[in-house]
VMD Tcl script that builds the backbone (N, CA, C; Angstrom):
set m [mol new atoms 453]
animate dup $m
set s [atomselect $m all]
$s set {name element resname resid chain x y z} {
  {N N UNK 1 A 37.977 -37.690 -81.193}
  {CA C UNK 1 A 38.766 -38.012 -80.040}
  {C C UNK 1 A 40.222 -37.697 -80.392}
  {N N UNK 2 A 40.769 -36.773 -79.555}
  {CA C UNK 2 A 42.015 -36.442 -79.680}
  {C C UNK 2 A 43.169 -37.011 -78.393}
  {N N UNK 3 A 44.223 -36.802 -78.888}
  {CA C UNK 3 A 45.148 -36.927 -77.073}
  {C C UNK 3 A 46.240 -35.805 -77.427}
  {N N UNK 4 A 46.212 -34.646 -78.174}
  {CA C UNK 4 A 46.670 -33.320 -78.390}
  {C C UNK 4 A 45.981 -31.941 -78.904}
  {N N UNK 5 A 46.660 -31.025 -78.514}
  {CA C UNK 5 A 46.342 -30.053 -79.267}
  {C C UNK 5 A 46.020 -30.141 -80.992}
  {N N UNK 6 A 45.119 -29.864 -81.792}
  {CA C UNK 6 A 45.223 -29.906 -82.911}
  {C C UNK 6 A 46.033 -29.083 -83.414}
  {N N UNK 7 A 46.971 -29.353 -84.825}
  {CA C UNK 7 A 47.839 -28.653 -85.306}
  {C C UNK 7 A 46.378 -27.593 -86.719}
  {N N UNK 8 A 47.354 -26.963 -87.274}
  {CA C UNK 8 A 46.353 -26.293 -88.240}
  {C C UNK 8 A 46.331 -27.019 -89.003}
  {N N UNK 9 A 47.345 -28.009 -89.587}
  {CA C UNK 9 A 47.163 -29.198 -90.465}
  {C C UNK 9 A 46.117 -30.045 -90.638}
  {N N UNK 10 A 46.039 -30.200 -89.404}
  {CA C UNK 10 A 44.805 -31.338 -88.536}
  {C C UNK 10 A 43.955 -30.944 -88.923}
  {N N UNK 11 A 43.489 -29.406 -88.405}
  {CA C UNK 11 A 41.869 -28.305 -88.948}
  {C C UNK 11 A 41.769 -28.760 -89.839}
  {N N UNK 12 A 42.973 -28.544 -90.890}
  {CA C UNK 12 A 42.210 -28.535 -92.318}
  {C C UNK 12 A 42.029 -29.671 -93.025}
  {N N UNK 13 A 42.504 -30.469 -92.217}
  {CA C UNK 13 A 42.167 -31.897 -92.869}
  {C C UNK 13 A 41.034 -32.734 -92.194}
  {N N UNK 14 A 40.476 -32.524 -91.107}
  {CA C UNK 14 A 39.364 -32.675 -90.498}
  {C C UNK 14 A 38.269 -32.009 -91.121}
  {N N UNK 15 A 38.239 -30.955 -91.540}
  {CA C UNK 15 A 37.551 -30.029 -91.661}
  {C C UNK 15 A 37.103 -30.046 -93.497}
  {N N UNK 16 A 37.625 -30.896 -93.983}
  {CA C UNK 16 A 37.254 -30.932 -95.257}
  {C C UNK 16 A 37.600 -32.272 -95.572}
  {N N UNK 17 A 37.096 -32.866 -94.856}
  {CA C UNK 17 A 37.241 -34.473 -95.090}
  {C C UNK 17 A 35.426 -34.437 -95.851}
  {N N UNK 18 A 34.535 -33.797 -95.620}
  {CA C UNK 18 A 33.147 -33.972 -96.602}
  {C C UNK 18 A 33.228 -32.538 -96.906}
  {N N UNK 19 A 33.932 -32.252 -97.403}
  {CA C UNK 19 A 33.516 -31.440 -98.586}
  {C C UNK 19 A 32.715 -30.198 -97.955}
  {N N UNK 20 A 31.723 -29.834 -99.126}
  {CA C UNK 20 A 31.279 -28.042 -98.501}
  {C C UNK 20 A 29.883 -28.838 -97.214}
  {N N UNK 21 A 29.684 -30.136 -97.034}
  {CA C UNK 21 A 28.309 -30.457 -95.962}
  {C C UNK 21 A 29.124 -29.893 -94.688}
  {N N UNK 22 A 28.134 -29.374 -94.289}
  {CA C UNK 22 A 28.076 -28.274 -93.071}
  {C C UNK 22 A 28.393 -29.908 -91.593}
  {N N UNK 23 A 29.077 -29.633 -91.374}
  {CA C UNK 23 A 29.307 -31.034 -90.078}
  {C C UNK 23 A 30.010 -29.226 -88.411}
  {N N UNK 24 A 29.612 -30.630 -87.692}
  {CA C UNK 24 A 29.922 -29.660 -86.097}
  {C C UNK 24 A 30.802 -31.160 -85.464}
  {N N UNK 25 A 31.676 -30.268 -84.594}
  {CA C UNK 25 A 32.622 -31.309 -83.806}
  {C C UNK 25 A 32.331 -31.914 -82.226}
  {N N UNK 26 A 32.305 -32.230 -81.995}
  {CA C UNK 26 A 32.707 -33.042 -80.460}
  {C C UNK 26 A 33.526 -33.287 -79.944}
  {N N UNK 27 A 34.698 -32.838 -79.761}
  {CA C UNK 27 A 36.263 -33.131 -79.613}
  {C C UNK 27 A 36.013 -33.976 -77.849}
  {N N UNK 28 A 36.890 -34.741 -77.433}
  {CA C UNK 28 A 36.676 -35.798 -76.615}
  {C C UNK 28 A 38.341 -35.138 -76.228}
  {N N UNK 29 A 39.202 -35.157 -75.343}
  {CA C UNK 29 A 40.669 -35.309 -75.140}
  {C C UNK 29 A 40.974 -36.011 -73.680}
  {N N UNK 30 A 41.630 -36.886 -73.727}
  {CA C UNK 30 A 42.127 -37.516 -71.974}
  {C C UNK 30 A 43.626 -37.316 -71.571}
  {N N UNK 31 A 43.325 -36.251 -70.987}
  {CA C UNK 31 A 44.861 -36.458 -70.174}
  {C C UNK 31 A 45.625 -37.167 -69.923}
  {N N UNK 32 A 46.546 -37.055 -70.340}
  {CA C UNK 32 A 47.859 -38.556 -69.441}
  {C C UNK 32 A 47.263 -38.669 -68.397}
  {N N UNK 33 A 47.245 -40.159 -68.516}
  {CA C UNK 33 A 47.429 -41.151 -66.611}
  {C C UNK 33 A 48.308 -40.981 -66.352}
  {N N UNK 34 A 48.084 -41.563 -65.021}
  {CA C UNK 34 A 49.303 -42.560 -64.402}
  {C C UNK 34 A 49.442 -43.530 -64.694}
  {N N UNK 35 A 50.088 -44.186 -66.178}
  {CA C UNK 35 A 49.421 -45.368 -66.951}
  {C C UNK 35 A 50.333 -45.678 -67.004}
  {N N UNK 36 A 50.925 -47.550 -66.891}
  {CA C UNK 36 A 51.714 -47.637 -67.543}
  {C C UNK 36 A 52.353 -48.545 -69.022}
  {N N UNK 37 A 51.820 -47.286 -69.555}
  {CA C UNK 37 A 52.055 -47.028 -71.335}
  {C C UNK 37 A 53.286 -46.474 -71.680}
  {N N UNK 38 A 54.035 -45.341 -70.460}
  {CA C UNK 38 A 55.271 -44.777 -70.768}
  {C C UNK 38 A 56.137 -45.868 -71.595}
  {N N UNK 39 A 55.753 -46.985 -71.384}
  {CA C UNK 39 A 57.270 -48.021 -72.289}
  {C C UNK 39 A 56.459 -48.430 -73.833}
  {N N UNK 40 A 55.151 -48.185 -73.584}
  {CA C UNK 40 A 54.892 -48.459 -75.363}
  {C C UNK 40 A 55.416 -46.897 -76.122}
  {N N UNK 41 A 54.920 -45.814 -75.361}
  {CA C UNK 41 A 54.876 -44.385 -76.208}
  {C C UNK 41 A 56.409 -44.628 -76.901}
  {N N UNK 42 A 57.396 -44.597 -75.832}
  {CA C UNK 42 A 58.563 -45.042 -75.837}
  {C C UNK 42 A 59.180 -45.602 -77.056}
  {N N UNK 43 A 58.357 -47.507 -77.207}
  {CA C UNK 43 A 58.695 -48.031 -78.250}
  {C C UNK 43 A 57.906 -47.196 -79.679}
  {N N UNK 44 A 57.017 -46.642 -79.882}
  {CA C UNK 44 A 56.599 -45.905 -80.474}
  {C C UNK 44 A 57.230 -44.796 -80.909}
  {N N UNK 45 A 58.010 -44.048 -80.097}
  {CA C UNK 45 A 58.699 -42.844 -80.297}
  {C C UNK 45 A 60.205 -44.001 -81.703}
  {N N UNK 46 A 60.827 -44.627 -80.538}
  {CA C UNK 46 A 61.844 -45.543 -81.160}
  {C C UNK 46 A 61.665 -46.133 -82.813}
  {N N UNK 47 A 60.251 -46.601 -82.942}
  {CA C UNK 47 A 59.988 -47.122 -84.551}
  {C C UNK 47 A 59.538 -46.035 -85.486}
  {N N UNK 48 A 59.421 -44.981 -84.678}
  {CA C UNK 48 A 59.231 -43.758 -85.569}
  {C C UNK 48 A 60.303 -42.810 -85.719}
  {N N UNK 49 A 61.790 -43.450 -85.105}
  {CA C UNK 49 A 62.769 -42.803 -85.185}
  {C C UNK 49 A 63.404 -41.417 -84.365}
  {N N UNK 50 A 62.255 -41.845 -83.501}
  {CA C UNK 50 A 62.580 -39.784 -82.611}
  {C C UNK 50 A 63.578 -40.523 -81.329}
  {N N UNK 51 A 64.124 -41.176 -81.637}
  {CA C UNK 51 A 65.462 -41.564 -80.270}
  {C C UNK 51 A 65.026 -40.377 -78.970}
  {N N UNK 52 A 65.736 -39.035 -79.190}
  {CA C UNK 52 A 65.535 -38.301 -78.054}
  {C C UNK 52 A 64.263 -38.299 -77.537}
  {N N UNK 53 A 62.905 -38.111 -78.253}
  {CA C UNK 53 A 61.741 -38.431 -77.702}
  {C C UNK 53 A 61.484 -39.626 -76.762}
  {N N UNK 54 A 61.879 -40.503 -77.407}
  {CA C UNK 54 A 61.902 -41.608 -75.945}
  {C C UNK 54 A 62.617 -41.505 -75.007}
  {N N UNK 55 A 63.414 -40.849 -74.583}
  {CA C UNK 55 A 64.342 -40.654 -73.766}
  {C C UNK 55 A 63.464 -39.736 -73.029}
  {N N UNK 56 A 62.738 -38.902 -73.465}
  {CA C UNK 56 A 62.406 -37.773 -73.138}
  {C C UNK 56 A 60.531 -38.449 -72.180}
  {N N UNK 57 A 60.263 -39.283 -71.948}
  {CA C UNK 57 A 58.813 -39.736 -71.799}
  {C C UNK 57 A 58.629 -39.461 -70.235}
  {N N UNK 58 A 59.796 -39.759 -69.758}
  {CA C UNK 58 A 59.643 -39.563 -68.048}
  {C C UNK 58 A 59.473 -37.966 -67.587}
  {N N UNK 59 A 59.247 -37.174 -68.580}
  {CA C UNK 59 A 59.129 -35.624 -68.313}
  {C C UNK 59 A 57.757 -35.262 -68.380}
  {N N UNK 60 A 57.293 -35.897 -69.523}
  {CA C UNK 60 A 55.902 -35.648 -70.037}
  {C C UNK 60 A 54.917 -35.768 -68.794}
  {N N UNK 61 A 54.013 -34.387 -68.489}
  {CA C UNK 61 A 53.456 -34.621 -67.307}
  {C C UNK 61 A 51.996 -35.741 -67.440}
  {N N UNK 62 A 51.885 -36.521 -66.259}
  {CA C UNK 62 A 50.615 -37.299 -66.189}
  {C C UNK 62 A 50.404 -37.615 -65.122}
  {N N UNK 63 A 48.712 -37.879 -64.707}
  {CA C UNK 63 A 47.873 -37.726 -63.725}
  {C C UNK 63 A 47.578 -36.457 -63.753}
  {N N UNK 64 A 47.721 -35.928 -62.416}
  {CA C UNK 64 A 46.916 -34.635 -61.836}
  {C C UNK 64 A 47.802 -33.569 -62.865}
  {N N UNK 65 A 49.098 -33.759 -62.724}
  {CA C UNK 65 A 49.776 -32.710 -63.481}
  {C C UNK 65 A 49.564 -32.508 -64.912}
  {N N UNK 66 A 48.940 -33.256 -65.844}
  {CA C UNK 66 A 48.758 -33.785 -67.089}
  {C C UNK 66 A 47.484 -32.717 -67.262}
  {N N UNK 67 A 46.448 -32.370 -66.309}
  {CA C UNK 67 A 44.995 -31.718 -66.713}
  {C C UNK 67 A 45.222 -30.624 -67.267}
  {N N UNK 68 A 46.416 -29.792 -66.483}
  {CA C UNK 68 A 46.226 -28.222 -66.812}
  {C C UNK 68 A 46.940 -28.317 -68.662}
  {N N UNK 69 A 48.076 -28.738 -68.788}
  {CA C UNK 69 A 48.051 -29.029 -70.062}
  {C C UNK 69 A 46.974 -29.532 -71.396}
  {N N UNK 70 A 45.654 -30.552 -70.420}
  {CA C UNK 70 A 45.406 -30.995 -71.497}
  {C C UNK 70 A 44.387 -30.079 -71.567}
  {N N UNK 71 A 44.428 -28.811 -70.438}
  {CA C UNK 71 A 42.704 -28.254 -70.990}
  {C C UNK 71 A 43.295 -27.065 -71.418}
  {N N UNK 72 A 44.433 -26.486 -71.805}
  {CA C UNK 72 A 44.703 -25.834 -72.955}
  {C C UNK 72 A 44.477 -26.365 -74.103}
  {N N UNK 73 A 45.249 -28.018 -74.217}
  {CA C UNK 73 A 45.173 -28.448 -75.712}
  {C C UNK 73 A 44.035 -28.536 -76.034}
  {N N UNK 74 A 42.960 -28.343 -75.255}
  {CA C UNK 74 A 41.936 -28.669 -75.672}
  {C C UNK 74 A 41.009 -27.255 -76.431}
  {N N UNK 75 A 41.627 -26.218 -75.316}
  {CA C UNK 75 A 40.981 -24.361 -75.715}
  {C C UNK 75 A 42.136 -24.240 -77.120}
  {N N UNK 76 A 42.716 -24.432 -77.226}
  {CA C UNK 76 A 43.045 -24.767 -78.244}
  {C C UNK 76 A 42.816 -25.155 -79.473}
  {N N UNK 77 A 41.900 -26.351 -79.832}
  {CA C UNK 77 A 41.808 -27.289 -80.858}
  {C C UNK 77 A 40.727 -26.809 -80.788}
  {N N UNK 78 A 39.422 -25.998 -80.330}
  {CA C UNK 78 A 38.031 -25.686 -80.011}
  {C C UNK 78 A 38.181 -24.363 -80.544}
  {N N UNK 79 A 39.463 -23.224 -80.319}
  {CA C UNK 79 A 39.531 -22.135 -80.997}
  {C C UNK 79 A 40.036 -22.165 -82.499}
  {N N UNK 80 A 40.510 -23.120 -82.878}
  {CA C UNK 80 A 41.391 -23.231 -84.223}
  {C C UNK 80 A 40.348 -24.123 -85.017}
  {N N UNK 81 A 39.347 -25.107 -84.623}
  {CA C UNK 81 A 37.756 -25.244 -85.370}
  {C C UNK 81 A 36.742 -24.319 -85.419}
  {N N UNK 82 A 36.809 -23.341 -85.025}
  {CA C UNK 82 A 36.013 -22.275 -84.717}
  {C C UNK 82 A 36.357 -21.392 -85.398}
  {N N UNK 83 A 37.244 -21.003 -85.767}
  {CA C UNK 83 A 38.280 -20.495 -86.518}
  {C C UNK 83 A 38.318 -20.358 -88.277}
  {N N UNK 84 A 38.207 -21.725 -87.898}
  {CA C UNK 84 A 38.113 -22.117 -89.169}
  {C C UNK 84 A 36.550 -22.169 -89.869}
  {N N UNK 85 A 35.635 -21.532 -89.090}
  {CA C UNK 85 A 34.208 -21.373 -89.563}
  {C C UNK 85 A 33.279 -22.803 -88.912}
  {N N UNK 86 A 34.200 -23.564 -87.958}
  {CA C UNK 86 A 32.946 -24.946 -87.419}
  {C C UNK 86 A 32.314 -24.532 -86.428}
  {N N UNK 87 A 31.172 -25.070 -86.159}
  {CA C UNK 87 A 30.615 -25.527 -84.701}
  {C C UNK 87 A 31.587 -26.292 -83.997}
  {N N UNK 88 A 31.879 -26.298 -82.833}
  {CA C UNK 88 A 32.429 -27.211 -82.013}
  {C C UNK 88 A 32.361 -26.848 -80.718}
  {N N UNK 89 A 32.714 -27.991 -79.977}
  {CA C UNK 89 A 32.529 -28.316 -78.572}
  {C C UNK 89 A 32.928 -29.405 -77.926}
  {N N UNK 90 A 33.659 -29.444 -77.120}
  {CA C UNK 90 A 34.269 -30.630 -76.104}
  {C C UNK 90 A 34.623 -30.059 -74.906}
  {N N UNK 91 A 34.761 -31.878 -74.632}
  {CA C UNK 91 A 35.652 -31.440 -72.955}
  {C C UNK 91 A 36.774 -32.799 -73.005}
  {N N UNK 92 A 37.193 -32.827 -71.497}
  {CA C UNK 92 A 38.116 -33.623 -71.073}
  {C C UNK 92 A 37.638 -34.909 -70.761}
  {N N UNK 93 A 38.043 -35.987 -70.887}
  {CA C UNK 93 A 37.501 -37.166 -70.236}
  {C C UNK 93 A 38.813 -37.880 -69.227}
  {N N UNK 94 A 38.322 -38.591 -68.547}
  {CA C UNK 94 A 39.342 -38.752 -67.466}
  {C C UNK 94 A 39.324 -40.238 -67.106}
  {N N UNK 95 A 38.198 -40.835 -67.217}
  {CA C UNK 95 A 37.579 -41.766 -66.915}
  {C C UNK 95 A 37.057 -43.101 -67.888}
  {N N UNK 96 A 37.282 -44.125 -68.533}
  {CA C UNK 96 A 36.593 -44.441 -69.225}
  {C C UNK 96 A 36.453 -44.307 -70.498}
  {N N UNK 97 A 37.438 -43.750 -70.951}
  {CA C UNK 97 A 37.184 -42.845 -72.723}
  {C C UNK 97 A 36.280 -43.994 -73.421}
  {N N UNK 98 A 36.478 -44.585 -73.535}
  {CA C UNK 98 A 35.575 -45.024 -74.558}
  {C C UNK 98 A 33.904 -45.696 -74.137}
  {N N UNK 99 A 33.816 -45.393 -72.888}
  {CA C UNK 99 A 32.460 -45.226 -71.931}
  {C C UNK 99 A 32.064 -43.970 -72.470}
  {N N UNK 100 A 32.860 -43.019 -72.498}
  {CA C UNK 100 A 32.414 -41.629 -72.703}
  {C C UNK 100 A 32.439 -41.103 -74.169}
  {N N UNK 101 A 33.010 -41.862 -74.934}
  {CA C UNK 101 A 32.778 -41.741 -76.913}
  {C C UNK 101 A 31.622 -42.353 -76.832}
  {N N UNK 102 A 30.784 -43.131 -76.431}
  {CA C UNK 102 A 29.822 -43.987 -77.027}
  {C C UNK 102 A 28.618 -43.125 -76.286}
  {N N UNK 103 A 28.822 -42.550 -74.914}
  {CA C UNK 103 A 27.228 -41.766 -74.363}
  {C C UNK 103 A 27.386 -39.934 -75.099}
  {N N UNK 104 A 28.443 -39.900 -75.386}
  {CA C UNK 104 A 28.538 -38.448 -76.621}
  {C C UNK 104 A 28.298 -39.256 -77.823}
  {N N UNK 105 A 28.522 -40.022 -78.110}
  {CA C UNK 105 A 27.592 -40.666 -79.728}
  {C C UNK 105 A 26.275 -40.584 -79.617}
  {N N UNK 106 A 25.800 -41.427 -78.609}
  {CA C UNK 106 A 24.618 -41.492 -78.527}
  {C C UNK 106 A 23.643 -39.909 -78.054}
  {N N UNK 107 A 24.356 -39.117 -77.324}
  {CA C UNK 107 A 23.306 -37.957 -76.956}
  {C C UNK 107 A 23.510 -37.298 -78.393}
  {N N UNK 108 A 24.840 -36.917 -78.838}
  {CA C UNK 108 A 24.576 -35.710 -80.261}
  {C C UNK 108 A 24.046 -36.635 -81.523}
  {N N UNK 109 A 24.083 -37.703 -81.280}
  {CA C UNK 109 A 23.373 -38.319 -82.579}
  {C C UNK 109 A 24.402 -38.124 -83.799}
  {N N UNK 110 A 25.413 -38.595 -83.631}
  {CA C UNK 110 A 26.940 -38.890 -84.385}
  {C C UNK 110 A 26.639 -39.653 -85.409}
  {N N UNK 111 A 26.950 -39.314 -86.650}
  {CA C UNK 111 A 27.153 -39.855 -87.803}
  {C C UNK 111 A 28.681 -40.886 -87.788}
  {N N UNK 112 A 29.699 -40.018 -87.226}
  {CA C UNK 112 A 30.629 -40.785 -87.503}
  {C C UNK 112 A 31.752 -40.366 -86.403}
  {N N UNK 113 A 32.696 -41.175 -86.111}
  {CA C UNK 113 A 33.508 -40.481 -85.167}
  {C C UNK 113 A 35.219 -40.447 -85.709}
  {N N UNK 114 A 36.029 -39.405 -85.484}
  {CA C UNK 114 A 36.989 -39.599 -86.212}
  {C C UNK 114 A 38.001 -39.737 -84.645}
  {N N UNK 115 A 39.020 -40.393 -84.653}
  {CA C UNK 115 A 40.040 -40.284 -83.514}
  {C C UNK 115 A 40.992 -40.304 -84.646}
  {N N UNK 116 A 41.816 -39.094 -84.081}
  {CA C UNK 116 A 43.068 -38.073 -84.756}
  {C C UNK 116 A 43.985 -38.609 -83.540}
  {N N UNK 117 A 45.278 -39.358 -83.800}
  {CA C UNK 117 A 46.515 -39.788 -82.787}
  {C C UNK 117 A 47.749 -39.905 -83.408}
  {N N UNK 118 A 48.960 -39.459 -82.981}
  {CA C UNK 118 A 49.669 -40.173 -83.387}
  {C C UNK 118 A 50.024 -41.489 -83.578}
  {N N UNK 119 A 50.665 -42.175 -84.514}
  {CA C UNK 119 A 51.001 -43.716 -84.091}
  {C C UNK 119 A 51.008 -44.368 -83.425}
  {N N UNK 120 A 50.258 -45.347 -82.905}
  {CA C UNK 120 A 50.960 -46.319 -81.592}
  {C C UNK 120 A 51.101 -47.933 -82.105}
  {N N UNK 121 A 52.612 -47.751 -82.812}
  {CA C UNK 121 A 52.204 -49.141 -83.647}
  {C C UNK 121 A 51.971 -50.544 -82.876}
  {N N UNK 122 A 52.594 -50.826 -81.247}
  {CA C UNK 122 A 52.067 -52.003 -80.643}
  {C C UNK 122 A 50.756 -51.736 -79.680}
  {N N UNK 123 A 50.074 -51.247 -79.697}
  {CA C UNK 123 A 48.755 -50.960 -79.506}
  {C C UNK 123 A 47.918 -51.327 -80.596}
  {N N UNK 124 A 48.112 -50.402 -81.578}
  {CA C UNK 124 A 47.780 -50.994 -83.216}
  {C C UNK 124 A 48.158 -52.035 -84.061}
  {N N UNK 125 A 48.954 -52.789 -83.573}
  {CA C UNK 125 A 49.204 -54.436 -83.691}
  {C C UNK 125 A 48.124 -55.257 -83.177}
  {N N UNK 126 A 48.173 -54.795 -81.838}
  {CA C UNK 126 A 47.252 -56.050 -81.048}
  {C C UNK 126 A 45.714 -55.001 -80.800}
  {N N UNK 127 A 45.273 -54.005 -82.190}
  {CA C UNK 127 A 44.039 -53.632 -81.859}
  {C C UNK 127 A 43.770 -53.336 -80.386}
  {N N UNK 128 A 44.494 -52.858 -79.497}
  {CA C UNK 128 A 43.910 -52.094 -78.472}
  {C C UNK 128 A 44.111 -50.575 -78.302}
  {N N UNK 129 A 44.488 -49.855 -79.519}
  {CA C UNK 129 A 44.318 -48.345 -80.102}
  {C C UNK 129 A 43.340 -48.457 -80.010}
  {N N UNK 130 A 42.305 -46.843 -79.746}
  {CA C UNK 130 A 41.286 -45.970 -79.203}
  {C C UNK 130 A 40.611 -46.394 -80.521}
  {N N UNK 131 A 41.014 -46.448 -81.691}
  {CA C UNK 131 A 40.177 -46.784 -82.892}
  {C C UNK 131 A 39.600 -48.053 -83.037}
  {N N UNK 132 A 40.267 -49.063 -83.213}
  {CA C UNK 132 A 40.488 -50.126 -83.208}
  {C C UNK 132 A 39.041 -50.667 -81.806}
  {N N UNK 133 A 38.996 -50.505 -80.733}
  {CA C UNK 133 A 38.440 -51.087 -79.644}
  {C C UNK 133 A 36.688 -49.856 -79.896}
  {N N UNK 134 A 36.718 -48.694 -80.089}
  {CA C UNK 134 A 36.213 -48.193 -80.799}
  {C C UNK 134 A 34.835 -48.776 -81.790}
  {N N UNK 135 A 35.775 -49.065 -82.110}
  {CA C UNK 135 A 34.931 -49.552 -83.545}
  {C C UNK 135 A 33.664 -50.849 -83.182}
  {N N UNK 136 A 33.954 -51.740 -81.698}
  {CA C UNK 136 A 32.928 -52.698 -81.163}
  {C C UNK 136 A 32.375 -51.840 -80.105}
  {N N UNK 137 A 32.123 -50.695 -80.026}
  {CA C UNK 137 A 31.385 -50.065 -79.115}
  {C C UNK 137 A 30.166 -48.836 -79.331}
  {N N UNK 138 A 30.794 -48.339 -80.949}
  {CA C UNK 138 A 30.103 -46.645 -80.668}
  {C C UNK 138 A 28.652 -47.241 -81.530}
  {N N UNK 139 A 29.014 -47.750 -82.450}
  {CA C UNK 139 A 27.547 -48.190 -83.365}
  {C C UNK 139 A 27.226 -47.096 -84.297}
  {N N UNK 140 A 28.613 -46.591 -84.396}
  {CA C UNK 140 A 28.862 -45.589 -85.766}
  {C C UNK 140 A 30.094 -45.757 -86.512}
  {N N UNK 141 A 30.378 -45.623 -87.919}
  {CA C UNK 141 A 31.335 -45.581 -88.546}
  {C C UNK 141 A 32.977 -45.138 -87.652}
  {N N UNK 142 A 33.883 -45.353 -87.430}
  {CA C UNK 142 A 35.067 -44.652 -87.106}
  {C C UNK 142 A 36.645 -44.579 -88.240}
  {N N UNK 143 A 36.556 -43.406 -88.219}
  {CA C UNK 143 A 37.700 -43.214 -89.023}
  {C C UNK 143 A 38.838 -43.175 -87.971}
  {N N UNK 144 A 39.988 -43.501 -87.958}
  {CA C UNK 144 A 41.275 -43.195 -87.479}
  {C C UNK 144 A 42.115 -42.563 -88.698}
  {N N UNK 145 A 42.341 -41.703 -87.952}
  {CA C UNK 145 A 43.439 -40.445 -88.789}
  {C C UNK 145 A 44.804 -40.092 -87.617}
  {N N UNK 146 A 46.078 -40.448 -88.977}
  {CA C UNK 146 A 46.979 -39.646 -87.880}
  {C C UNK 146 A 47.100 -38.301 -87.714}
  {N N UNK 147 A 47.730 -37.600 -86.584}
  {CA C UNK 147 A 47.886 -36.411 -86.901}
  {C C UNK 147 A 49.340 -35.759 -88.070}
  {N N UNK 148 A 48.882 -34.673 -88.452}
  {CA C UNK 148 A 50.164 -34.286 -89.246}
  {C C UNK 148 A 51.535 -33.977 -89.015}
  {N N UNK 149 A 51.164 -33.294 -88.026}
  {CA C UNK 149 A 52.402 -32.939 -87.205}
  {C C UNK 149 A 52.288 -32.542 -85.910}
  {N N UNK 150 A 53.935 -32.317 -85.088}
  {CA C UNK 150 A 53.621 -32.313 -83.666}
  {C C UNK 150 A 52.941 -30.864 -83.065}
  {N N UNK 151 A 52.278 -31.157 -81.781}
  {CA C UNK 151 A 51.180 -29.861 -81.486}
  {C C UNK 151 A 52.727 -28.990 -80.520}
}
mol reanalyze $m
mol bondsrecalc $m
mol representation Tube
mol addrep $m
């Protein structure tokens, strides 16, 4: 489960997290809502020191305008695992994400699920990060990984 483009950093650290065992992906990505989270990303941007980034949150497109972006990031992160010699395959979720991590667990028969995010440290305070809530639903291992750098 992603909420960006993967960087090549990301590939290669996804991608050799087990070693030479042959693994295939599922990439999951949800577009910005119309959520309002703009004031956590915000405080998030702020404890991670990117000042102008928070300033900058009311630009970032979400809802309807948010799709066409996220289904590049997504042809994207599907060509750069592929790329890199994986199986992979995803789509967008819009609805429900974590309704929709647990019926893709259950149809591919998931060993483990990794969600790759940047920081969200008051989300990840009060455990309501994608990992964190995650973890009482899929009935598989979950790793949370940040990403390396920005997409």
């Amino acid at each position: 489960m992603i909420e960006k483009a993967l960087t090549s950093a990301d590939v290669e650290f996804v991608t050799t997290l087990h070693g030479e065992e042959e693994v295939s992906f599922h990439v999951l990505l949800q577009p910005r809502g119309d959520q309002a989270d703009r004031l956590l990303r915000a405080i998030d941007d702020v404890a991670m020191g990117e000042f102008d980034e928070a300033g900058k949150e009311n630009e970032v497109p979400e809802g309807d305008e948010a799709k066409g972006p996220a289904e590049k990031a997504l042809a994207v992160s599907l060509a750069a695992l592929h790329q890199a010699g994986n199986e992979a395959g995803g789509r967008l979720i819009e609805d429900h994400p974590l309704d929709a991590l647990k019926a893709l667990v259950d149809e591919v028969k998931a060993d483990e699920v990794i969600v790759l995010t940047d920081p969200h440290y008051v989300e990840e305070f009060f455990h309501r990060d994608w990992a964190s809530r995650a973890r009482h639903q899929v009935g598989v291992p979950v790793l949370k990984l940040f990403s390396h750098s920005k997409a």
